[in-house]
Steps between C-alpha positions, in 0.01 A plus 500: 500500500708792459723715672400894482759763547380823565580828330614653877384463809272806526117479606368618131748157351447227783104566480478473109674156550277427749209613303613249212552209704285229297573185777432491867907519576716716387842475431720829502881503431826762538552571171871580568526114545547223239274209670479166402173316623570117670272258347174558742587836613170687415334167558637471889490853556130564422404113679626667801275853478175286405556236742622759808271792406866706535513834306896512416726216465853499400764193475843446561724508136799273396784550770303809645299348832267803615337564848095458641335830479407611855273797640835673548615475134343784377847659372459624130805336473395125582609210265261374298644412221446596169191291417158506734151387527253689575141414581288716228207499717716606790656780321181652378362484851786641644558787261788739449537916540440656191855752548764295555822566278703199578306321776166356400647130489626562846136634576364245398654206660462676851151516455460150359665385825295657725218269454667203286801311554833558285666161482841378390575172362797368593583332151729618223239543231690735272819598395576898480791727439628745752358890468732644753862282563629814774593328792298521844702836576455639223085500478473551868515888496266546185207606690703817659606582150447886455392391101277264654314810715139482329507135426533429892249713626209335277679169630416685842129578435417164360639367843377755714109421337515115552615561855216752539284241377611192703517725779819504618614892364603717810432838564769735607386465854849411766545342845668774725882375498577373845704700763876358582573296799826506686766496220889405486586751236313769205539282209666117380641475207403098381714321296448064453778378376651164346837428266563895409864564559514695172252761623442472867742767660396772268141424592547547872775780437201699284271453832743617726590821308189620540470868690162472770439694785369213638627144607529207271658127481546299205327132587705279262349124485744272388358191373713237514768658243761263381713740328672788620200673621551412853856579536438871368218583705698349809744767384265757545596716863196715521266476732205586332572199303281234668611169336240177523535174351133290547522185716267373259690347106143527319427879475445727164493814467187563690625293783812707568307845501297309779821439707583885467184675585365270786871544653560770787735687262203600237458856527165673440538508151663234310600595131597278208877444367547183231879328601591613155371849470552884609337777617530812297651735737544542888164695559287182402448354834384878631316529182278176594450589830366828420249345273417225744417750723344768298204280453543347730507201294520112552743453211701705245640443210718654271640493125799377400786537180539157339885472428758265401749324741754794472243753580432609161133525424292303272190523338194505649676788707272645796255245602276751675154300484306840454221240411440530879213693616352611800183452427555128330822405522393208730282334276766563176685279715344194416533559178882580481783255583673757737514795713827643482799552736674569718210423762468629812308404805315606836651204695164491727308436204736267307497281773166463516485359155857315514668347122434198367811310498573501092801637275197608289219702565541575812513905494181497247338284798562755763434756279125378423437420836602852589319732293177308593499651792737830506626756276833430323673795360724592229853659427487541084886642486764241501691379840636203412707311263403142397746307338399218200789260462504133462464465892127619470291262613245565213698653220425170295269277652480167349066430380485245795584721750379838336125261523564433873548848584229663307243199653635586859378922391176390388453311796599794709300688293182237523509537881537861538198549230311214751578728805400850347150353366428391905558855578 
């Protein structure tokens, strides 16, 4: 048995491979990657397709542990690994698009996995080299790449057919957003917070500069800081700076955004500011509002400038997501890891849905959960400044923890895809 590398991975060079396939499995490699078989590697691989009846299987490498493919793992981006199985039999059934550019592997996998299983083995049966060493915050932003334009949008096609297919693609059809109860102020400014005395005043000073004609409070959840945090908010006179620190010790991220909008401060509208970033100007908060309201939508959210710890920006630049579309933007979102920021919320509606309590994830949940139902708009010019320093809580994960998170998405993923196909 041999490995095959293909020329590309356009329809015309995956289907010649698969038109030459002389066994029943077929083994297909990345042929920027030096790969060094274990001793039974085609042996176990293929035992497990003939003995299973899967259509894909994939293995975990030499110090590189991988994660179970899920419904919800139908990213383009999902780890396999640079050597797979594939079920000849399977593949020829299953078929590929004849156009595809870049995406006919991709193509093909979905449709293997609608009616076969795609299995990992959890055994290191090959050793590889590494095709891309950027860290975690580095890759993350690829897919919003301007250079990357035509490349995503067949990504976006091949995921918008297998949805169509499984039946769980959405059509641009919205719940009416629901009307405003009783309300303490226009708009809350939410900002969690833990260990950020480097960055926290200039965070709540950039919400309270901003110029409304409308009433708003910055709800600042303190969790639990054991630095300096605490003290400087405490310094803090204004009054529209509402100040809570959780009874509870066990929260994330999700959990503290909890604690603000189910409090009697939350406003009608509760809008997005990270403990270490800015907003642009002070006509952001009237900015959001106006969009919230325009729609009137359930959520907004915006672009942002990707910039240094001094302010200075960086490359990517504007993160504007145009990727987003009315029409299909929903169902794009399973595919991609993220949404985009700053978000902004129709309370009523957000706390209906709630956050998962996670450091991880936990906007992309609410986010899904969502646009299921309502329309989510958009704000493509920049409003806010996100700052990558060593802080970042993903600017280099470590493989163990860069796993966990992307098997939490496709789990997210797995149950939103469950939930649209009962529709």
């Amino acid at each position: 048995m041999n490995i095959v590398y293909p020329q590309d991975y356009s329809s015309a060079s995956i289907q010649r491979v698969l038109d030459a396939a002389d066994s029943d499995v077929l083994f297909l490699g990345d042929p920027r990657v030096n790969v060094e078989p274990g001793p039974r590697m085609f042996e176990r691989m293929a035992d497990i397709i003939r003995e299973t009846g899967a259509g894909w299987v994939y293995s975990d490498a030499v110090g590189h542990p991988r994660i179970d493919y899920q419904r919800g793992s139908i990213r383009d981006g999902f780890d396999f690994g640079p050597v797979v199985a594939v079920s000849v039999e399977a593949a020829r059934q299953s078929g590929i698009d004849s156009t595809w550019k870049w995406g006919a592997l991709y193509d093909l996998r979905s449709r293997i996995s609608e009616k076969h299983a795609v299995v990992r083995i959890p055994e290191p049966l090959y050793s590889a080299s590494t095709p891309d060493a950027r860290t975690t915050g580095e890759k993350q932003f690829d897919y919003v790449d301007p250079r990357n334009r035509d490349y995503q949008i067949e990504m976006e096609r091949i995921a918008t057919a297998h949805l169509k297919r499984i039946g769980a693609c959405l059509q641009p059809q919205f719940a009416e957003v629901p009307v405003a109860e009783k309300i303490p102020v226009k708009a809350s400014v939410v900002i969690p917070v833990r260990n950020r005395e480097r960055t926290i005043l200039e965070a709540v000073q950039s919400a309270l500069a901003q110029s409304t004609d409308f009433e708003f409070n910055v709800i600042v959840v303190d969790n639990h800081s054991t630095d300096r945090t605490t003290e400087i908010l405490r310094g803090i006179s204004d009054p529209r700076v509402k100040h809570l620190v959780p009874k509870s010790r066990d929260l994330g991220i999700g959990g503290c955004w909890n604690e603000a909008i189910y409090s009697s401060d939350c406003g009608q509208y509760a809008i997005q500011l990270d403990s270490d970033d800015l907003y642009l100007n002070d006509g952001v908060l009237r900015r959001i509002v106006a969009e919230l309201e325009a729609g009137p939508y359930a959520m907004v959210i915006g672009s942002y400038t990707m910039v240094d710890f001094s302010l200075k920006e960086i490359p990517p630049g504007l993160i504007d997501h145009r990727e987003w579309t009315r029409d299909n933007g929903r169902n794009n979102a399973l595919r991609i890891n993220g949404l985009g920021a700053p978000r902004a919320f129709n309370t009523w509606v957000l706390r209906r849905v709630g956050f998962p309590n996670v450091s991880y994830g936990e906007d992309y949940a609410v986010a899904l959960r969502i646009s299921r139902d309502y329309e989510i708009g958009r704000i493509y010019e920049s409003v806010y400044l996100c700052r990558r320093w060593e802080g970042n809580s993903d600017s280099a994960l470590p493989l163990e923890v860069a796993n966990r998170y992307d098997l939490y998405k496709d789990w997210l993923r797995t149950i939103e895809i469950q939930a649209r196909m009962r529709l």
